[in-house]
C-alpha positions in Angstrom: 0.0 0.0 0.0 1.4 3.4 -1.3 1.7 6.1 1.5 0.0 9.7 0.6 3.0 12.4 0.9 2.7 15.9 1.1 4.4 18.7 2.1 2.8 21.4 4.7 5.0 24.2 6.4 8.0 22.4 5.0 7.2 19.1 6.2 7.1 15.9 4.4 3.6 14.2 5.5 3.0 10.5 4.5 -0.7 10.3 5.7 -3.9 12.2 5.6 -4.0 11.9 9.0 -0.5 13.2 9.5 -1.5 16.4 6.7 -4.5 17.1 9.3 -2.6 17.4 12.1 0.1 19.8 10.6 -2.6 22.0 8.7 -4.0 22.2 12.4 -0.6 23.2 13.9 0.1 25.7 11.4 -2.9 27.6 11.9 -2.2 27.6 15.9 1.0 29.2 15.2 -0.4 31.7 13.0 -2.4 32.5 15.3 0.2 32.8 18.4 0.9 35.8 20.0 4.2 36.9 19.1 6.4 40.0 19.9 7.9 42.5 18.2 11.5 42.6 17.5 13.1 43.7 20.9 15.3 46.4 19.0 12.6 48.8 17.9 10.6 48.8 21.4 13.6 48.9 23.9 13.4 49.9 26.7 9.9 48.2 26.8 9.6 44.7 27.5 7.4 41.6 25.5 6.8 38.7 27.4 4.6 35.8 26.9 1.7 35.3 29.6 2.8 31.7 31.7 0.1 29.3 29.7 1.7 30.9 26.4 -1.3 32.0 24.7 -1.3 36.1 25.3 1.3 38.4 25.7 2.3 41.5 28.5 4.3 44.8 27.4 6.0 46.3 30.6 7.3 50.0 29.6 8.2 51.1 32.9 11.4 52.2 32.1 10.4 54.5 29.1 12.6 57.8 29.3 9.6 60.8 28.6 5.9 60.8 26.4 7.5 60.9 22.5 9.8 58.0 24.1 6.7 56.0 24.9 4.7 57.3 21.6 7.5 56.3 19.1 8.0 52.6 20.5 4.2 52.5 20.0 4.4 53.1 15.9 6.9 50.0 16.0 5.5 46.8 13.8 3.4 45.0 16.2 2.9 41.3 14.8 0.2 41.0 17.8 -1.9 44.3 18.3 -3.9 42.5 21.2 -2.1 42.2 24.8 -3.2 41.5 28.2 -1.5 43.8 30.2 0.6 47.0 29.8 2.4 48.0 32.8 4.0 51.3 33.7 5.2 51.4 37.3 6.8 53.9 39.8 7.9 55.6 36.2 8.5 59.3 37.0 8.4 60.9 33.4 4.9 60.5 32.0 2.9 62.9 33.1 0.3 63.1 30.2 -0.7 60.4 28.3 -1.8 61.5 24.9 -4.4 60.5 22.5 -2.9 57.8 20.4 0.4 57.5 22.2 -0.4 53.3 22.8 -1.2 53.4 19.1 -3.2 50.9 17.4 -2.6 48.5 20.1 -5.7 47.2 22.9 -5.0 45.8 26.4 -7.1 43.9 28.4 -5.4 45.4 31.8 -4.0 49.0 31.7 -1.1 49.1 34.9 -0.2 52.4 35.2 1.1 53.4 39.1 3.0 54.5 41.3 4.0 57.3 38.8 3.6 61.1 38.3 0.9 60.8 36.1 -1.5 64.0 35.9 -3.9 63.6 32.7 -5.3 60.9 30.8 -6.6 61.7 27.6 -9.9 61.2 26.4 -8.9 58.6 23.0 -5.9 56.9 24.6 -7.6 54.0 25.8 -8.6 50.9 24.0 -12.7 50.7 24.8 -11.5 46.5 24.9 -9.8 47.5 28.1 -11.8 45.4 31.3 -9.4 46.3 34.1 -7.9 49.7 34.2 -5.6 50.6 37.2 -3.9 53.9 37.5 -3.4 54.3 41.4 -1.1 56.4 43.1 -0.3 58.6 40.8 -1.3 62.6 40.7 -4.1 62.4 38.4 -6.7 65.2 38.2 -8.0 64.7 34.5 -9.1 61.6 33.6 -11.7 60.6 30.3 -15.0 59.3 32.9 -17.5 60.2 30.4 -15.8 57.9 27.7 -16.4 54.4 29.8 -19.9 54.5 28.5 -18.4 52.7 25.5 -16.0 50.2 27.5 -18.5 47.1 27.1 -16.3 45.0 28.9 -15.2 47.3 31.6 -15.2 45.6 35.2 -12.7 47.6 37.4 -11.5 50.7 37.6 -8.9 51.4 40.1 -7.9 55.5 40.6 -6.9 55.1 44.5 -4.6 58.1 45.2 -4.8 60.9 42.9 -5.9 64.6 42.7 -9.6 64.0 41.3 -11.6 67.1 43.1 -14.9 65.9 42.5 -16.9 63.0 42.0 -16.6 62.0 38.3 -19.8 61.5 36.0 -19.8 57.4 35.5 -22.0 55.5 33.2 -21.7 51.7 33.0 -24.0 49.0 32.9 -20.8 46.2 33.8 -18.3 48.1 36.0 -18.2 46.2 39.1 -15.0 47.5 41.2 -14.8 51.2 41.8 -11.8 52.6 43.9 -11.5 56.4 44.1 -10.2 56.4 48.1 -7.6 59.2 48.4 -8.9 61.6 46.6 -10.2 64.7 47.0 -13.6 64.6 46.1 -15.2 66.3 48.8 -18.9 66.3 47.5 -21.2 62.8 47.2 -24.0 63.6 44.8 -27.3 62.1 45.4 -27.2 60.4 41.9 -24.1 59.2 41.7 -24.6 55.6 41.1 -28.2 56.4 39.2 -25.8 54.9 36.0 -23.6 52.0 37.4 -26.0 49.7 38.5 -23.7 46.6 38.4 -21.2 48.2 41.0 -20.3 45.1 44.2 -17.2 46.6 45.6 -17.1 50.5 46.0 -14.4 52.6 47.5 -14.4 55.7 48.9 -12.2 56.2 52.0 -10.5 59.5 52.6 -12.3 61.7 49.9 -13.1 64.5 52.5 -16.5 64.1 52.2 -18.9 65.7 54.6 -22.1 64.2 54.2 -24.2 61.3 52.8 -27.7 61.9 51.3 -30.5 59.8 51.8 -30.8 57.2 48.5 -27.3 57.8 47.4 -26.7 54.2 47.4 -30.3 53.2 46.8 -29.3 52.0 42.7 -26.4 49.6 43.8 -28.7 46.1 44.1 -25.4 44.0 43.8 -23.5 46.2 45.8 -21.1 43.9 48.6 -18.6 46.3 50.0 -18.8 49.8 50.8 -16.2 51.8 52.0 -16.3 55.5 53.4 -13.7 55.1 56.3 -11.5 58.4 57.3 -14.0 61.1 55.9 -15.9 63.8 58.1 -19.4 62.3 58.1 -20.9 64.3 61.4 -24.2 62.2 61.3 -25.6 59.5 59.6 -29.5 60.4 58.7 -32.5 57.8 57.9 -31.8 56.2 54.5 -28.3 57.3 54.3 -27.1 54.2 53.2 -29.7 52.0 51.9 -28.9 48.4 51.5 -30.0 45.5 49.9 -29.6 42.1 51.4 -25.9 41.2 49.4 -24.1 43.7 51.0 -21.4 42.2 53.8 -19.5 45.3 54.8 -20.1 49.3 55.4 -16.9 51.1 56.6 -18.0 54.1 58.5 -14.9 53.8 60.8 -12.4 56.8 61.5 -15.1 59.8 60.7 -16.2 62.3 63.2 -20.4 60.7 63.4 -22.0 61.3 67.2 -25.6 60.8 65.9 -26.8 57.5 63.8 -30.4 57.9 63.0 -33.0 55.1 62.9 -33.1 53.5 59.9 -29.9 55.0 58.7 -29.0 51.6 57.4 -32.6 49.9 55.5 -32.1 46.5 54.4 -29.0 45.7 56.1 -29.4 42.9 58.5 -26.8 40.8 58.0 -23.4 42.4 56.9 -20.5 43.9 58.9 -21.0 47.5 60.0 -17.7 49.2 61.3 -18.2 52.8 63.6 -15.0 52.3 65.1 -13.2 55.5 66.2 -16.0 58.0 65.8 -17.4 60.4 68.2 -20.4 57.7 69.7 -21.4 58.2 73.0 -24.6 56.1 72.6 -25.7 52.4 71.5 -29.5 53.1 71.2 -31.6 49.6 70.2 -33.8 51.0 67.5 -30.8 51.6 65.7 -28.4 48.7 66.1 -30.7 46.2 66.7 -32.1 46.0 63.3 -28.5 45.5 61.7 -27.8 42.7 64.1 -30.2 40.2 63.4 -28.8 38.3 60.8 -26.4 35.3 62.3 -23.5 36.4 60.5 -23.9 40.4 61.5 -21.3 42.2 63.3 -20.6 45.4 65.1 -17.3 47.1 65.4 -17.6 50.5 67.9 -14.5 50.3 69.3 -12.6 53.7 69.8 -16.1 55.6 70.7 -16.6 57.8 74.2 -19.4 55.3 75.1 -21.4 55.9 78.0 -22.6 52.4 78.3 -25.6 53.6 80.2 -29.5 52.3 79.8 -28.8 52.7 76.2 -26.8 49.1 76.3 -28.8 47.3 78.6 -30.6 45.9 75.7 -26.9 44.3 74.3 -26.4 43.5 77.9 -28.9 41.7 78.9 -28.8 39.3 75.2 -25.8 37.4 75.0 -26.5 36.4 71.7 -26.6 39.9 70.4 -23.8 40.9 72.5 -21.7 38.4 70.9 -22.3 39.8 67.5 -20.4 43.2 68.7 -16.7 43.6 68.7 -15.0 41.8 72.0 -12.4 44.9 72.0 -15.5 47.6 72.6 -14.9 49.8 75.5 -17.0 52.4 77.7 -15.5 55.8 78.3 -14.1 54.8 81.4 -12.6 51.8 80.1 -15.3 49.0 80.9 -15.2 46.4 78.2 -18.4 46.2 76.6 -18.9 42.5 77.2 -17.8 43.1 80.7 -20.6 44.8 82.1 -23.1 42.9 84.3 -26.6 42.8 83.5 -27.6 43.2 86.9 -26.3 46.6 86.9 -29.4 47.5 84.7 -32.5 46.8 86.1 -33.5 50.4 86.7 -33.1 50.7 83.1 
């Protein structure tokens, strides 16, 4: 029996089977991310992902913005990467419309840097996590991550953004804009991220929430507005629906928490810790307790532990739902107190 040969990629075949298997393997490596020559994108780096099948450009050590802009006109045999990363680099300041060229990312790392502007047609709307913390940005392109249809996180932790930006997306899940200087939370805020779980805002000098702020945010998990100047907490301030696990109220200046200032929350983690609390009234803590994985933290608050506890006191189940640390003014532990000391109350 005469054996079929032929020749595919420069390979002498002697079976169909064999000529199958090689047309298969030379379409995989056609399709195989590959870098450019290392000459013409120095001092940028290529690298292959570790499973081999995308690729990573690191330009960290690009000297100033035409650097970075002329490496990107190089010939790119693969326009689509998974990450670019730019980090602790201390000479891009602006990054200009088209300086990444032609080329989309996945993950956009930019950090640590001196970054101050983003421009608004810089970045590839393929991009799904963009991280540019730590740097000293004040203008960044919000309004354009309407057309990012993949977008989940966007990470802008320690810049110079002075107010809140206007978002709209229907699949950003991770917002981090702690260390800013916002200062103002408007009441529609979130009217136009709806898919939002984890959301950041620690340290933005804000001075107040308004009631229904968070009311859009049905998926929301983790909320965080630690180290601001929130004076009072009023009904409805943060509305909640049963996913959320955490609120981070801790390190503000609050000595009043209104009833209700927490609807739907019943069994997340609610932290109060180091605020300016002298009381532990039931109709407000009580409803936020009563799920069996709740938990308070109001350690580091001037309590007064008064009749305003008793009803903690006197339920060791609740009781053990509150942080174990939890002092009185005087320096009673919480947990310490003896519920016989409160039947006048």
């Amino acid at each position: 029996m005469e054996f079929m040969e032929k020749v595919v990629g420069g390979l002498r075949l002697e079976s169909s089977r064999d000529v199958k298997e090689a047309q298969f393997k030379k379409t995989f490596e056609l399709r195989e991310p590959s870098c450019p020559d290392t000459h013409y994108i120095q001092p940028c780096v290529c690298s292959p992902t570790p499973d081999g099948t995308e690729i990573d450009l690191d330009c960290s050590l690009v000297e100033d913005e035409t650097q970075l802009e002329a490496i990107f006109q190089a010939n790119f045999p693969t326009t689509t990467f998974r990450r670019l990363t730019i980090f602790n680099n201390q000479n891009i300041q602006v990054l200009r419309d088209g300086a990444l060229g032609d080329l989309s990312f996945s993950e956009v790392w930019i950090t640590q840097g001196t970054l101050r502007e983003v421009q608004p047609n810089v970045l590839s709307s393929a991009a799904r996590y963009l991280v540019f913390n730590f740097n000293n940005i004040s203008v960044f392109p919000f309004t354009t991550l309407e057309s990012f249809q993949e977008l989940v996180s966007l990470d802008l932790r320690g810049n110079n953004i002075q107010s809140f930006p206007q978002l709209a997306s229907s699949t950003l899940s991770t917002l981090y804009l702690s260390h800013n200087p916002l200062r103002d939370l408007p009441a529609d805020a979130f009217v136009a991220t709806p898919a939002l779980v984890d959301l950041q805002l620690s340290n933005t000098e804000l001075k107040e929430v308004l009631p229904g702020t968070f009311e859009p945010l049905g998926q929301l998990r983790n909320l965080g507005l630690g180290n601001n100047h929130f004076k009072t907490l009023e009904a409805e301030a943060i509305q909640c629906s049963s996913t959320v696990s955490l609120v981070d109220v801790g390190y503000n200046e609050l000595s009043y928490v209104a009833p209700d200032a927490f609807p739907g929350l019943t069994n997340g983690w609610v932290y109060v810790h180091h605020n300016a609390l002298t009381l532990l009234e039931e109709e407000v803590w009580s409803p936020v307790l009563q799920g069996p994985e709740a938990y308070l933290d109001p350690y580091g608050n001037p309590l007064h532990c008064d009749c305003d506890v008793a009803w903690l006191i006197r339920d060791g189940a609740m009781l053990a739902k509150v942080d174990v640390y939890t002092t009185c003014a005087d320096g009673r532990l919480l947990v310490s107190l003896d519920p016989s000391d409160f039947t006048h109350c």
